[in-house]
C-alpha positions in Angstrom: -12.0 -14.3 68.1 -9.4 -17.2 68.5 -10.9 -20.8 69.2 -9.5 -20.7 73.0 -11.0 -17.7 73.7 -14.5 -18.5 72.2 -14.7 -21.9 74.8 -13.3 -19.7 77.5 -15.9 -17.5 76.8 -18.3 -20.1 76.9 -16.8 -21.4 80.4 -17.1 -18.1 81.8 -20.4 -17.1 80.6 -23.1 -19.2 79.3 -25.3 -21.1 81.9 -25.0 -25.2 81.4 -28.6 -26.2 80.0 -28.2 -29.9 79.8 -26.3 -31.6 82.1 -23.7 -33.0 81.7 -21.6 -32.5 78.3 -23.9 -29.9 77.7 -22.3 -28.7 74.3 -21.1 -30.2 71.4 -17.3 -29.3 71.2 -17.2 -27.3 67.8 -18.2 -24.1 67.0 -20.6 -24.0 64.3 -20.5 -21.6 61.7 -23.2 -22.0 59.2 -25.6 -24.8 57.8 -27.1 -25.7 54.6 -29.6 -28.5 53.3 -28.6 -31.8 55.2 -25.5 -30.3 57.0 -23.8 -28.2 59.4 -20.3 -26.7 58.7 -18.1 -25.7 61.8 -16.0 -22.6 61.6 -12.9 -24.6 60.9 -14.5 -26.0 57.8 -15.5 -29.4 59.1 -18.8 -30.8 57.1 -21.0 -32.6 59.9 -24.2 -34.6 58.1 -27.3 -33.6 60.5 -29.3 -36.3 61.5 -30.9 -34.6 64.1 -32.6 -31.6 61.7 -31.6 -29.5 64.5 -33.4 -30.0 67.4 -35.6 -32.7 65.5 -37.3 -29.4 63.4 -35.7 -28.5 60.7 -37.8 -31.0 58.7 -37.0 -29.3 55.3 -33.6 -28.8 56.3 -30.9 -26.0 57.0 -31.4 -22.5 54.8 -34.1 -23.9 52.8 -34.2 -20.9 50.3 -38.0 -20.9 50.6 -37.7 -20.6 54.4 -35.7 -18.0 54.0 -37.0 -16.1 51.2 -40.1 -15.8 53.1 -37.8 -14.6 56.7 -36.3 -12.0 54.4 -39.2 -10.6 52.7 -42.0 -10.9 55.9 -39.2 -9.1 58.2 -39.0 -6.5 55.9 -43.1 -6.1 56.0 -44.1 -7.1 59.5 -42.5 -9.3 62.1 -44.6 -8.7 65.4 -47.7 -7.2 66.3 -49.7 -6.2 69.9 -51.1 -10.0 70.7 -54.6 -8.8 70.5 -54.2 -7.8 66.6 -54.4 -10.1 64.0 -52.8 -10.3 60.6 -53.5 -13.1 57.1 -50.6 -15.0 57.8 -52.0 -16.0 61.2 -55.6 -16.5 59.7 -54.2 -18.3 56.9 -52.1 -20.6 59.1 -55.2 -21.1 61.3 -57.0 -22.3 58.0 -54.7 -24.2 56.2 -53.8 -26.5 59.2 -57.6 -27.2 59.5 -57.5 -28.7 56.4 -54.7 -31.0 57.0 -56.9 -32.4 60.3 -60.6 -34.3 60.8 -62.9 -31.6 61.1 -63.7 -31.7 64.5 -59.3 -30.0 65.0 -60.9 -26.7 63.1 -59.5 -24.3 65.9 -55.9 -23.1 66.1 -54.1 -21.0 68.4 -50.4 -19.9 67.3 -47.6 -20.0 69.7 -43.7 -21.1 69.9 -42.5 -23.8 71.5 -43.4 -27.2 72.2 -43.9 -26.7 76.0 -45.8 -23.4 75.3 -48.7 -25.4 73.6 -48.6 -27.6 76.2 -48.9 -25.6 78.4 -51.7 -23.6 76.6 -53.4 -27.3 75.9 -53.5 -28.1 79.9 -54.8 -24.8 80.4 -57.6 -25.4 78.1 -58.4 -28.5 79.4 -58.5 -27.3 83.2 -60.6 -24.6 82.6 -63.7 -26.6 80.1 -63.8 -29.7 82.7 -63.2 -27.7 85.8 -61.0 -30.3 86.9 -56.8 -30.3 87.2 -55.6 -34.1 87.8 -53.5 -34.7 84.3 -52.1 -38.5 83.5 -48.7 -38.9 81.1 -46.6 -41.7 80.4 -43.7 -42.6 82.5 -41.2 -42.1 79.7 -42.6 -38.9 79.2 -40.9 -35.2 77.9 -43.5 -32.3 77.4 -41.7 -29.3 78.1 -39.7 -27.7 80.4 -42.1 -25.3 81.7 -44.8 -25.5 85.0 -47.3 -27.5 83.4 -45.4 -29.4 80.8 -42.5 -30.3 83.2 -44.7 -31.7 85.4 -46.2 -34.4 82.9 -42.9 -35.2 81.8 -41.6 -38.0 83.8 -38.2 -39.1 81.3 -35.6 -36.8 83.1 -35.5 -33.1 85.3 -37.9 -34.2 87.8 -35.4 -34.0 90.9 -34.4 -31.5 93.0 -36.9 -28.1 91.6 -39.5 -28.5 94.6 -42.9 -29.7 94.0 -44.3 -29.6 90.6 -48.4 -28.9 89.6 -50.6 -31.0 91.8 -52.5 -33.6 90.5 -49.9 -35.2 87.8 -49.9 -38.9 87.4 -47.7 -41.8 85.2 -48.5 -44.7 84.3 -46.4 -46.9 82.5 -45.4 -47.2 78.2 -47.1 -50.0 77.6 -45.2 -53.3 76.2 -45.9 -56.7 75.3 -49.5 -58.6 74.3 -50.3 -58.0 77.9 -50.7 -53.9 77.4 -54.6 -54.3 78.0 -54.2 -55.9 81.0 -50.9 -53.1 82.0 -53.6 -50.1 81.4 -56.2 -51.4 83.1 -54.3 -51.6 86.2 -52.8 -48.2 85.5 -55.8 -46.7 85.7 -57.1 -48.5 88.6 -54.1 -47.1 90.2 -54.9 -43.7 89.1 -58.5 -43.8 90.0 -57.4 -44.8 93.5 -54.7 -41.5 93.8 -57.3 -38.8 92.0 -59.2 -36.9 94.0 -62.1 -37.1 91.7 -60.5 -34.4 89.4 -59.3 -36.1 86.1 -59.2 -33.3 83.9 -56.3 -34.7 81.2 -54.2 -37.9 79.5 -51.2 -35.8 77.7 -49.3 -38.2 75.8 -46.7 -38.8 73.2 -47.8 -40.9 69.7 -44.4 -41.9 70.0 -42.3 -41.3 72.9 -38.9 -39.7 71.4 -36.8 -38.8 74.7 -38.4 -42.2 76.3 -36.3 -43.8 73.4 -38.5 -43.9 70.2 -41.4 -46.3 71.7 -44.1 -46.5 69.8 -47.2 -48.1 71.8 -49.0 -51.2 69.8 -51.8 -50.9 67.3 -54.8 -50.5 69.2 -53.5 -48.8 72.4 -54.7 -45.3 71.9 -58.3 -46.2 70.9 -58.4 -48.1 74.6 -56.3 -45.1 76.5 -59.1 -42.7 74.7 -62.1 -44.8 76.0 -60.3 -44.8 79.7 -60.5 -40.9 79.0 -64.0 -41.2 77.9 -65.1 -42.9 80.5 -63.6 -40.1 83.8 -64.7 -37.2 81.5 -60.9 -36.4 80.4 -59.8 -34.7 77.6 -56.8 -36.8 75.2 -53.9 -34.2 74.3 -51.5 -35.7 71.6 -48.2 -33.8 71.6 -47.0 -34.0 68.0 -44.1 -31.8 68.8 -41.6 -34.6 66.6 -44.2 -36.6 65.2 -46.2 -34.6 63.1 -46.3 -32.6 60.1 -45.0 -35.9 57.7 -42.2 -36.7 59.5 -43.8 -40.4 60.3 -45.4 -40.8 57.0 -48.2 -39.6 57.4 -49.3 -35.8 57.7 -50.1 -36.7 61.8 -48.8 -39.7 64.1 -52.0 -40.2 64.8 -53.6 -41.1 61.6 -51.7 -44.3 62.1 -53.8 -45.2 65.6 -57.5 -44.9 64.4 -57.9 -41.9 67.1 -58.7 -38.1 67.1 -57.9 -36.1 69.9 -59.1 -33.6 71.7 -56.4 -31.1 71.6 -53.9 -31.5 69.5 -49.9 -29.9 69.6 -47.5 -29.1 67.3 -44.2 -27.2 67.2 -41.1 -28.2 66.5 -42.1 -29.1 62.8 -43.9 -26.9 62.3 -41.8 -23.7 62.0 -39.2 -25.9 60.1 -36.4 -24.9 62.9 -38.2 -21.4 63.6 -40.0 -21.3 66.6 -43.6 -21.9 66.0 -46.2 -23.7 67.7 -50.0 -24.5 67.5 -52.4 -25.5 69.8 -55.7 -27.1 67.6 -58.8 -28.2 69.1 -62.7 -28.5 68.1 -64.9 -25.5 67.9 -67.1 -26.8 70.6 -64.1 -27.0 73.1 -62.9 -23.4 71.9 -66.4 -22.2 72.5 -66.3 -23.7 76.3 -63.0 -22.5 76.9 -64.2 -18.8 75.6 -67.1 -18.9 77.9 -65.1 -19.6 80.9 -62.7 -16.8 79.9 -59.9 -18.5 78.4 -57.0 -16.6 78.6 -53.6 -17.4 77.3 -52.1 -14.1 75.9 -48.8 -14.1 75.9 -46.2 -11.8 73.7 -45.5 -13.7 70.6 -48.9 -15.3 70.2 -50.0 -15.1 67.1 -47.1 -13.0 65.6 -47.2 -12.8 61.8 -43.1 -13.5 60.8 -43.3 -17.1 62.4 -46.9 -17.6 60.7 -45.5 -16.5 57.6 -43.1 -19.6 57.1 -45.7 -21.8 58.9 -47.6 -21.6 55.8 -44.4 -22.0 53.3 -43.4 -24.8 55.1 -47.3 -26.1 54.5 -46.8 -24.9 50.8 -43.7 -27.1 50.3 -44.5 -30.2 52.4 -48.0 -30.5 49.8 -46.3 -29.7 46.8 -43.5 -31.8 47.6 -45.5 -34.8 48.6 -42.7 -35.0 51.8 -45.6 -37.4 53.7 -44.6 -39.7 50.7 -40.9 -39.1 50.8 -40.6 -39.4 54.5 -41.9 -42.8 53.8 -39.5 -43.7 51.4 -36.4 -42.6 52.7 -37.6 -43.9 56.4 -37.7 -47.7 54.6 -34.3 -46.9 53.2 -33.3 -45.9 56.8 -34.4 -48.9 58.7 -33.6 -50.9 56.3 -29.4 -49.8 56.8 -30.4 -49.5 60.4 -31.3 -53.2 60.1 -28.4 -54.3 58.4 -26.0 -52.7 60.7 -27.6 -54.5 63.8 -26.9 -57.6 62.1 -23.6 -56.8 61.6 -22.9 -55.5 65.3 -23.5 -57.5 68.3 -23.8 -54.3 70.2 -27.1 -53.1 68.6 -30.5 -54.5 70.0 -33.7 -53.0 68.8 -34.5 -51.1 65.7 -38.3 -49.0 66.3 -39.4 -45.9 64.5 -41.4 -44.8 61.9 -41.1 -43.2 59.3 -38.1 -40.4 59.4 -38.3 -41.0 63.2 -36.0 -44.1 63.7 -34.4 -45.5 67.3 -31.4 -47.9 67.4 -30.8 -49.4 70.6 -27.6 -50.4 72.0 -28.4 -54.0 73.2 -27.9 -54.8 77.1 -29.0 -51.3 78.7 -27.3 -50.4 81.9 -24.0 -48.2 82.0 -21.9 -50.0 79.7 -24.5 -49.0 77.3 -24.4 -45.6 78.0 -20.9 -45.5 78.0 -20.9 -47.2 74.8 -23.4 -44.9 73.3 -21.1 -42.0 74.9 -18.6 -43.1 72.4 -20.5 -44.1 69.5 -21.5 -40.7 69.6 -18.2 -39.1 69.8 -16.7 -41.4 66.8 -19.5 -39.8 64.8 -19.0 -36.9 65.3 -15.3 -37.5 64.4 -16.4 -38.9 61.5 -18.5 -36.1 60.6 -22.3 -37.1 61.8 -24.2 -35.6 64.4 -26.5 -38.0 66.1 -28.8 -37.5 69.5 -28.3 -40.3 71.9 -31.2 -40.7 74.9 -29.7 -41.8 77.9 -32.3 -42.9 80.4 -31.1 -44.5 83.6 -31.6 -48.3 83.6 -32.3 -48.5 79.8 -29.0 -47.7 78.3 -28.5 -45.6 74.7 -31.0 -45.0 72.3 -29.7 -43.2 69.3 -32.7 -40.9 67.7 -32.4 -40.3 64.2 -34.7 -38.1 62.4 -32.6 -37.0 59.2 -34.8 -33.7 57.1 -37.6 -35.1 54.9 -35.6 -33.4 52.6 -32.3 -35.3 52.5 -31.4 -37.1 49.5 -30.9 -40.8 49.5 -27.2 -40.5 49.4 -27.1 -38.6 52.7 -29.2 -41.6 54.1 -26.4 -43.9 53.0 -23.5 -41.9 54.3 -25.0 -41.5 57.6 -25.7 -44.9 57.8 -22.6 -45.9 57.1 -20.4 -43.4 59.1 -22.8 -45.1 62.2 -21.9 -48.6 61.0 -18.2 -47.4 60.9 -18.4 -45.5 64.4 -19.8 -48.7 65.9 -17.4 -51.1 64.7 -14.6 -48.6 65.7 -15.7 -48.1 69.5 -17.2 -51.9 70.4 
């Protein structure tokens, strides 16, 4: 098919997802390791891993050893039959947690563990009122869209009743920030505070990471109105902050716990893990989430390769490593471009801000990006009104340090090239 015909094709027929500039303009032929080639033989250097999942990533052989050979075996099942590599998965992520997250449901996607989460949590407390943070992105689904405050909100009629922000908390004052957010909340709710679903680290609200001692407080507000804390770990966990969960880093345990993305290492997989005593409530009251790829046995299958290599590979340690190595360039660049404000992040989960916010920063982001992708790196840019560009870079856990170094310096280029 020639080129012109391929975006006419495009124009004609696929349905615009994302807004504005909803597609990259090259058409992408195949990817491998730390890169993506287009059809025209262009290399591009992935700092996205995808959609931030392919944490080991493109075509890791293991990955796809185990597609090839569990295809070939048994891909999908009735929902209500159960195979090892589901059982397996269930176990093995257990033993990454605190005991009390001993309980795992398998799904796909990030918003469809959300969703299952929230569903949990209505039924056990018998409430439905669910608090997220301003800056928030859970999903695009019922549930999930309607605790995700960051963007989509506008013009899709009402969403579920009872959702509630309050704000990302900054500055020595946050104390003081929460307890008047929930004030606030606990003059809206109607006595029905079932849920706080929230983000170790807000990725689409621009990599904000709350401030050492936050969550232990936001989990004694929860405490306290018999709520339940859902962490989405959708970007943050499996090692890609340095640690196996974001959470470890915030002296907390959740109630429910998500992840996806990661997890499937850029095949779609999601869990949903909670304590037994929670799963036993939620059984009691009929629990019922059965949907047609839960618990299907190909996805499972590389859930637990992607366990087997992460362990072996010690990629909690390398993610460390190689996020030092990224902040540090990251660093360096800002002090070398007026145009750069805030570095945050951690780990493999790093945020550079364009400094002054507003649209010149957009628009400067907007062309950042584009120079990039000239210059053969793909980055993710979040463009929130009235806080200008934040680029998100989460590289694989698997990229070598050289591909750090280029991609920091094809940003440092694209920078000094567009401001």
């Amino acid at each position: 098919m020639a080129t012109d015909t391929f975006w006419s094709d495009v124009d004609r027929h696929l349905v615009r997802y994302a807004g504005p500039g909803s597609f990259t303009g090259e058409i992408i032929d195949r990817a491998e390791g730390s890169f993506v080639f287009t059809e025209d033989g262009r290399r591009i250097l992935d700092f996205t891993s995808g959609q931030m999942s392919a944490i080991l990533g493109h075509a890791h052989p293991e990955i796809v050893e185990t597609v090839r050979k569990q295809a070939a075996k048994l891909d999908h099942l009735f929902s209500g039959m159960l195979s090892r590599p589901v059982v397996d998965l269930a176990r093995r992520l257990a033993e990454t947690l605190p005991d009390l997250l001993e309980k795992a449901l398998l799904l796909t996607t990030g918003a469809e563990s959300n969703e299952a989460a929230l569903r949990m949590a209505k039924l056990v407390t018998g409430k439905h009122e669910v608090v997220s943070f301003a800056r928030s992105w859970h999903g695009m689904t019922q549930a999930a869209a309607s605790a995700t405050y960051s963007a989509g909100r506008k013009g899709y009629g009402p969403g579920a009743p009872g959702n509630f922000a309050i704000p990302v908390p900054s500055g020595p004052d946050w104390p003081q920030q929460l307890d008047l957010a929930f004030d606030l909340i606990d003059a809206q709710s109607v006595g029905s505070l079932a849920a706080c679903l929230v983000e170790p680290i807000l990725s689409s609200g621009g990599i904000l990471v709350p401030p050492p001692g936050y969550f232990p407080a936001l989990q004694r507000k929860c405490r306290e109105r018999g709520m339940l804390l859902i962490l989405d770990e959708a970007q943050t966990g499996l090692c890609r902050t340095g640690t196996w969960y974001a959470f470890e880093h915030d002296g907390v345990v959740p109630d429910i716990l998500t992840v996806s993305k990661t997890l499937g290492a850029g095949l779609p997989l999601a869990a949903v893990l909670t304590s037994a005593e929670i799963e036993q409530e939620a059984h009691e009251r009929g629990y019922l989430f059965f949907t047609t790829h839960v618990s299907d046995p190909l996805p499972a299958a590389v859930g637990n390769t992607v366990l087997d290599v992460l362990l072996r590979d010690r990629l909690d340690e390398r993610a460390r490593q190689l996020g030092d190595r990224l902040r540090t360039g990251l660093e360096e660049i800002a002090a070398r471009h007026e145009a750069v404000g805030e570095i945050r992040g951690r780990g493999l989960l790093a945020g550079l801000e364009l400094s002054g916010g507003g649209p010149d920063a957009d628009k400067l982001g907007a062309r950042v990006t584009q120079r990039c992708l000239e210059l053969g790196l793909h980055l993710n840019i979040v463009q929130l009104p009235g806080m200008g560009g934040v680029f998100r870079i989460a590289p694989p856990l698997t990229a070598a340090d050289g591909e750090i170094d280029l991609g920091l310096s094809i940003l440092d280029e694209a920078i000094g090239d567009v401001s």
